[in-house]
N, C-alpha and C positions, 0 to 999 in steps of 0.2 A: 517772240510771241506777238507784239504790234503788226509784223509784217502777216501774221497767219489771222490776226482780226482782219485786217486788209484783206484778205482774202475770203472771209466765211460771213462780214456783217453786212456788206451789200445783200449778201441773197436773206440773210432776216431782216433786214431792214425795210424790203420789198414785202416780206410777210408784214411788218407791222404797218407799214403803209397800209395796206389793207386790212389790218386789222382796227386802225386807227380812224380809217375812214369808214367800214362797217358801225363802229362803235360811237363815231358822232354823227350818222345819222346821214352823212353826204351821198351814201349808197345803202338799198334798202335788201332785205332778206330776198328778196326776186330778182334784182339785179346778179349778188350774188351766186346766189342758183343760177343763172344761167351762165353766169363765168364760168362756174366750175362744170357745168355743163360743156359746155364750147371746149374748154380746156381737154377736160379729162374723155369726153365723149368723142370731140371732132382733131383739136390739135395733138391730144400728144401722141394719141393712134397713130395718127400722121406721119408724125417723129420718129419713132416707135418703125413703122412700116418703112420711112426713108433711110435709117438707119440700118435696118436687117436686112434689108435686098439689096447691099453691097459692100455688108461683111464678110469675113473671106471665115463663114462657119465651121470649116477642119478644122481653122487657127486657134480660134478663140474659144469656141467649144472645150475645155480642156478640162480634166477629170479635175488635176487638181486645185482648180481655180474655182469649180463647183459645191466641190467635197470639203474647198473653207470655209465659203461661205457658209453652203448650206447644213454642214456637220453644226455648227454653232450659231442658225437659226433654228434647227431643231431643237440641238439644247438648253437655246431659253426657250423655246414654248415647254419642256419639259418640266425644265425648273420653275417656268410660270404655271405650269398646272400642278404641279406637285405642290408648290408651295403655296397656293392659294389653296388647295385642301387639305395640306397638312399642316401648315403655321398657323394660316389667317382662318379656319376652320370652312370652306365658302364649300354649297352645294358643286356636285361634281361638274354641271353644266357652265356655272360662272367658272369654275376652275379652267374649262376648256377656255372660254372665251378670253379669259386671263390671261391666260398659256398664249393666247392668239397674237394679244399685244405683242410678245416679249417677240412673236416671229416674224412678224411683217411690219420690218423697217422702211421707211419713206425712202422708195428706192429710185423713185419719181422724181416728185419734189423737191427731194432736199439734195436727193445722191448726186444726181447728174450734175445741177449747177454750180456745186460744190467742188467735187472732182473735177470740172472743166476750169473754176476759176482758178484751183489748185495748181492742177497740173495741163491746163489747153485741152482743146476739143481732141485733137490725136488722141489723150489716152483714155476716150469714155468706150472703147471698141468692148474692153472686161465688160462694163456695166453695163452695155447694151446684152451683152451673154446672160447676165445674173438675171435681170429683167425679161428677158424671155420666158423664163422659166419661172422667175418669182412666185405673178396670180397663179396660176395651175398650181404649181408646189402646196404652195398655202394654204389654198382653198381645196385643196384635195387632204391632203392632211388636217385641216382644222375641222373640215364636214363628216369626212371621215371618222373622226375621235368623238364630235358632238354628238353622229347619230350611234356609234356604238354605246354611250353612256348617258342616252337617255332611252336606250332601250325600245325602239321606235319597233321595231319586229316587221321591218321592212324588209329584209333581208339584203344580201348583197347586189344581184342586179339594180333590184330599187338605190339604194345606197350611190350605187355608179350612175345613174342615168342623173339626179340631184347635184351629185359633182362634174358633171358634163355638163348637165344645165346652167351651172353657174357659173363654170367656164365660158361657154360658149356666146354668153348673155353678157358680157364683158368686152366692150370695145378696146379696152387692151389688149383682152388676147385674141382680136379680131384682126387689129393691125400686125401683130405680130406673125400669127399664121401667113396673113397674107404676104406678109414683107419674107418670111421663110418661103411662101409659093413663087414669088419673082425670082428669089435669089436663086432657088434649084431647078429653075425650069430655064434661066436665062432668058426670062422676057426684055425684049427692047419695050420700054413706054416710052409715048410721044412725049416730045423735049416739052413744049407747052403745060403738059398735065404735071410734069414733074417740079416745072416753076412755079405753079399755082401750089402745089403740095406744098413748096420749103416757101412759100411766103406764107402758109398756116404753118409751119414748123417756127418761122423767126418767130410767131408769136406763144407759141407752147409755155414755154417754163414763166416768159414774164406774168402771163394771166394765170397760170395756173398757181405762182406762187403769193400773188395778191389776194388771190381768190382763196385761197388755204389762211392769209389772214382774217379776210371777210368770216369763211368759216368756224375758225378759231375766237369770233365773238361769241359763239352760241353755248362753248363747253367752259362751263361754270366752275371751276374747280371746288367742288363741294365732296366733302367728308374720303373715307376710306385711304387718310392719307399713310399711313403704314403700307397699306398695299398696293398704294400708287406710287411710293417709291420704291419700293421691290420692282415692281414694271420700269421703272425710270433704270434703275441698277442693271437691270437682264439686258434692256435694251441698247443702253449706250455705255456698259462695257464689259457684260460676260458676251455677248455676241463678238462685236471686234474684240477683242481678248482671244477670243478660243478659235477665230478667222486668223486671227495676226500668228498663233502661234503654228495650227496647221499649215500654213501658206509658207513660215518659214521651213518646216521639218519638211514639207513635198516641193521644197526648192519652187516655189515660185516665181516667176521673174519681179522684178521692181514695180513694172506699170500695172498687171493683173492685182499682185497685192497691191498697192494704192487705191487700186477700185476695187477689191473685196472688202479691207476690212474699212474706207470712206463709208462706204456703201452698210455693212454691218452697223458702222457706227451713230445712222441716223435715227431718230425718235418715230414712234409706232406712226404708219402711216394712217388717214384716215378710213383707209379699209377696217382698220382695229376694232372701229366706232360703228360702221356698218357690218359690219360680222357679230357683235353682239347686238344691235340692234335689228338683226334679224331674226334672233332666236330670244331676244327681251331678255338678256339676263347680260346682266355685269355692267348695265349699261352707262354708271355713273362711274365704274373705276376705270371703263376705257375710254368715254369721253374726256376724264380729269388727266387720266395718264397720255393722250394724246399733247393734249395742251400742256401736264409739267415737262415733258421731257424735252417736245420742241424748246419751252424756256433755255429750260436747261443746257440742251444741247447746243446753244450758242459758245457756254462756255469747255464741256468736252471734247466737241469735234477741234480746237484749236493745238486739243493736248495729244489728239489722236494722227494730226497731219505733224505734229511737231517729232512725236514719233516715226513717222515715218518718213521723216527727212534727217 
């Protein structure tokens, strides 16, 4: 167990750095924002785009490396909306957005640096696959559910053209299209641009995860804590749970499961927080559940690599 803190408190200890420096004051709310900005907007696209345009897509693309993960991200938004309106009584909309937390695991953030301190940069090829697919997945299923049960009478073209939109409007899934257009088309780019590219990629993960401390000053941990640990539970370990157990039964190999159910096993990403804070509902149990589970998941994700060694 020592040796798997050695491995997973560097990258939260880079989150509390910056959470420690947000919170005394050394960097202000607009500094912040535009870390997370640079990060999420300009470097990990980057990453993101440098990593898919020369992955070898047959390989890794693999049903059943998808059908782990993703069978048991649906299943906690499932059981996150079920049980936010059948236990915790919540209107059917916070339900959705409940439900949201429990799907969209820090696959960013937390996945990759994790997996790579884990196991070396060789085996983040899975996580690069799960991430492709991630934002779309998510956000087509979470929009999808939100606008059926609130009854919007848009109909379904309307419905698709909102979920296109908010794909599209996504510099992740920006870089990623783009880095799937190099890879299938066999572009040569010039050596120069690609060097410029990976010196914004070396800095991707470190700013982006200081910068998720910065952000992680502003969610208060206040009230609804019964249902913020039901989101804490779905998310870090009925997901890897029902990841780890598919992966085993479709013969997965070692290094895809390692990065599905790593990758399962991370705390609601901050999309959580901006998915409800789009639609104004649920917005204090997904701000609170963002910040308990990251806590928390300092001490799960040890138990979850321990398993899978």
């Amino acid at each position: 167990m020592p040796a798997l803190l050695d491995v997973t408190l560097p990258v939260f200890l880079v989150i509390g750095f910056g959470y420690a420096a947000a919170r005394l004051g050394f960097i202000r709310d607009g500094a912040v924002d535009g870390l997370m900005q640079f990060a999420q907007g300009i470097a990990i696209p980057c990453l993101l785009f440098r990593a898919i345009s020369t992955l070898d897509l047959g390989q890794v693309f693999g049903g059943p490396l998808l059908v782990s993960f993703y069978a048991g991200a649906t299943a906690g938004f499932l059981a996150g909306l079920l049980g936010a309106r059948l236990l915790f009584g919540r209107p059917w909309q916070d339900a959705v957005a409940i439900g949201f937390c429990a799907l969209f695991s820090n696959s960013l953030l937390l996945g990759l640096p994790i997996t790579e301190r884990a196991y070396g940069a060789g085996a983040l090829s899975a996580n690069y696959a799960i991430i492709a697919v991630h934002s779309p997945y998510c956000y087509a299923l979470g929009i999808t559910v939100m606008e059926v049960v609130r009854h919007s009478g848009r109909g379904l073209p309307a419905t698709a053209r909102a979920v296109a939109t908010a794909m599209f409007r996504n510099p992740l899934v920006v870089g990623i299209a783009a880095g799937v257009a190099v890879n299938l088309s066999g572009t040569e780019l010039p050596r120069v641009a690609l060097e410029a590219v990976d010196l914004l990629v070396r800095a991707a993960l470190p700013a982006a995860l200081f910068g998720l401390g910065g952000v992680l000053v502003r969610y208060r941990p206040e009230g609804d804590l019964p249902t913020v640990l039901f989101v804490c539970a779905l998310s870090l370990v009925l997901h890897p749970a029902i990841t780890w157990s598919l992966g085993q039964a479709l013969e997965l190999g070692q290094g895809p499961l390692r990065s599905a159910v790593v990758t399962a096993a991370m705390a609601p990403g901050i999309n959580a927080y901006l998915f409800a804070n789009m639609y104004g509902v649920a917005k204090r149990v997904a701000a609170t559940s963002v910040l308990a589970a990251t806590v928390l998941s300092i001490l799960t994700v040890p138990l979850w690599l321990a398993l899978l060694d």
